[in-house]
C-alpha positions in Angstrom: 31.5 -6.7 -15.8 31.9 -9.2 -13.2 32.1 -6.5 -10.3 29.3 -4.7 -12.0 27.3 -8.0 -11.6 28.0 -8.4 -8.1 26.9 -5.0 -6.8 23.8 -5.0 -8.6 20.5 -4.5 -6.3 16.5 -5.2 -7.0 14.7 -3.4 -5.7 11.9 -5.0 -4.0 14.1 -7.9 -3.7 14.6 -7.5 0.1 15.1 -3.7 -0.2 15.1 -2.3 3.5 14.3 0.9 3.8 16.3 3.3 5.9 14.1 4.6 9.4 12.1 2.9 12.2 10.7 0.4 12.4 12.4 -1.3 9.7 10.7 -1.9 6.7 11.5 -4.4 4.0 10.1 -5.1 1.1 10.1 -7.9 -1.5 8.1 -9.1 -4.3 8.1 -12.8 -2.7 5.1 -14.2 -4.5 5.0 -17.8 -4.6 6.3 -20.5 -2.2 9.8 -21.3 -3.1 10.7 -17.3 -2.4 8.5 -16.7 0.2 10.8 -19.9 1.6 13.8 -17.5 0.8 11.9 -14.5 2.6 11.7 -16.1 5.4 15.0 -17.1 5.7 16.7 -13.7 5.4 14.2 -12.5 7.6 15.0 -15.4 10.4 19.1 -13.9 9.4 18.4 -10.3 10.4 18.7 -10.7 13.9 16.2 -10.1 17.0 13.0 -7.9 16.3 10.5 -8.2 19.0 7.8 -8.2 16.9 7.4 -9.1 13.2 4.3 -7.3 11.0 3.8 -8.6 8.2 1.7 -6.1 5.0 0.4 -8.9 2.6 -1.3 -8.5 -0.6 -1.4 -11.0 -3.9 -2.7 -11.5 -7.3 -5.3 -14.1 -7.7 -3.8 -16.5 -10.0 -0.9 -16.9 -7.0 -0.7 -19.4 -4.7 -1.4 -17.5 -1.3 -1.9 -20.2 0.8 1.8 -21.8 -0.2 2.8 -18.6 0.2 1.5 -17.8 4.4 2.6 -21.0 4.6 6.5 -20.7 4.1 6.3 -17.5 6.6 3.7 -17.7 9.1 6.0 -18.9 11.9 8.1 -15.6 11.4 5.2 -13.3 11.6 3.4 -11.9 14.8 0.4 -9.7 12.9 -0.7 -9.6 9.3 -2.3 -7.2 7.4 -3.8 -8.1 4.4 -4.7 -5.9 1.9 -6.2 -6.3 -1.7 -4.2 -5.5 -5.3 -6.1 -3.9 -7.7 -6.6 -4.6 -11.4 -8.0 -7.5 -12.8 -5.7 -10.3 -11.4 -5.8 -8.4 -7.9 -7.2 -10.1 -5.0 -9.1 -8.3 -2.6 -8.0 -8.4 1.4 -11.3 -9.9 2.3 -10.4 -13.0 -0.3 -6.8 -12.9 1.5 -8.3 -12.9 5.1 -10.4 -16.2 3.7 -7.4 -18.0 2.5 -5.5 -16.7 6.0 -8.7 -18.2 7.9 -8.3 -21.2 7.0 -4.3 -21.9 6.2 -3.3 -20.6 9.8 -6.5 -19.9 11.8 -5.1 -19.1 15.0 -3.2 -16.0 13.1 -3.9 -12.7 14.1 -4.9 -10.4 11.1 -7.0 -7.7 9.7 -8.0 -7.1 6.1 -8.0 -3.9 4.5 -9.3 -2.8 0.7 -5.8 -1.6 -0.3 -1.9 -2.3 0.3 -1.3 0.9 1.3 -4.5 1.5 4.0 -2.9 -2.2 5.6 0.9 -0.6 5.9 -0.6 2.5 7.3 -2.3 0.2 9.9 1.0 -2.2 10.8 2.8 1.2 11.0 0.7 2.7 13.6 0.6 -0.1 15.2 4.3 -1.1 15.2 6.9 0.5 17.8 10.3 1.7 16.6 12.1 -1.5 17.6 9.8 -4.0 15.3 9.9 -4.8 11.9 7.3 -4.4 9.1 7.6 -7.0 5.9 5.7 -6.3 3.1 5.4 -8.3 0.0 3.2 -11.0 -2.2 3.5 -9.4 -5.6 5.4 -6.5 -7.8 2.5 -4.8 -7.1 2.6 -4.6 -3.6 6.0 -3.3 -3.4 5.3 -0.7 -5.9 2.5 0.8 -3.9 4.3 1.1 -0.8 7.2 2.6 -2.8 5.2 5.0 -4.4 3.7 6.0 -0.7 7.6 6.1 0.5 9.4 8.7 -1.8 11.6 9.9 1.0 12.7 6.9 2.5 14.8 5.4 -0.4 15.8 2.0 0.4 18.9 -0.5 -0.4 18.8 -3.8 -0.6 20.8 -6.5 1.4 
């Protein structure tokens, strides 16, 4: 049991995906573990650029959340969540505006319309985070059936 235990893997939980750039994913959605997020990420080594896919439920604190990772991330792209809770990438773009305004970012309706974006516009050497709820992840899994993924 106690082997079983220490090979398990979350997905989402910093699950990088195999390919270029590298893409990881985690659910990071409030401060303390996007404080965690951006430490494995400052642990992976030398990326020249860092893009980061964010998207977040309403009743989460996004500010706290940019906050613990901002200094790690070279471009955002925000995109909304849906359902009821979901907050739309114009409302994130708001809460970006003022937390970090010097931040370069673009909003987009949907999670998967802003990773389309930060993957056109990120070269094979960079890396692409994207996180801020379960829901993120899931849509960009969903989008990524053939890249698989394992966790670190």
């Amino acid at each position: 049991m106690r082997q079983g235990l220490l090979n398990v893997e979350l997905a989402g939980r910093f699950q990088v995906l195999p390919g270029r750039p590298a893409v990881i994913l985690d659910v990071a959605h409030n401060p303390h573990a996007a404080a965690v997020l951006a430490e494995n990420l400052d642990n992976m080594g030398f990326y020249p650029r860092t893009l980061a896919v964010l998207g977040m439920l309403r009743d989460k604190d996004a500010a706290g959340v940019i906050d613990r990772v901002a200094d790690r991330i070279d471009r955002w792209y925000l995109g909304g969540t849906a359902g009821p809770r979901g907050l739309s990438g114009q409302a994130l773009a708001a809460v970006m505006s003022e937390q970090r305004p010097a931040a370069k970012f673009e909003s987009f309706d949907d999670v998967a319309s802003a990773f389309a974006a930060a993957h056109r516009a990120a070269s094979t050497e960079d890396r692409i985070v994207v996180f801020g709820s379960f829901l993120t992840v899931a849509e960009i899994l969903r989008e990524q059936p053939n890249r698989g993924g394992q966790s670190q």
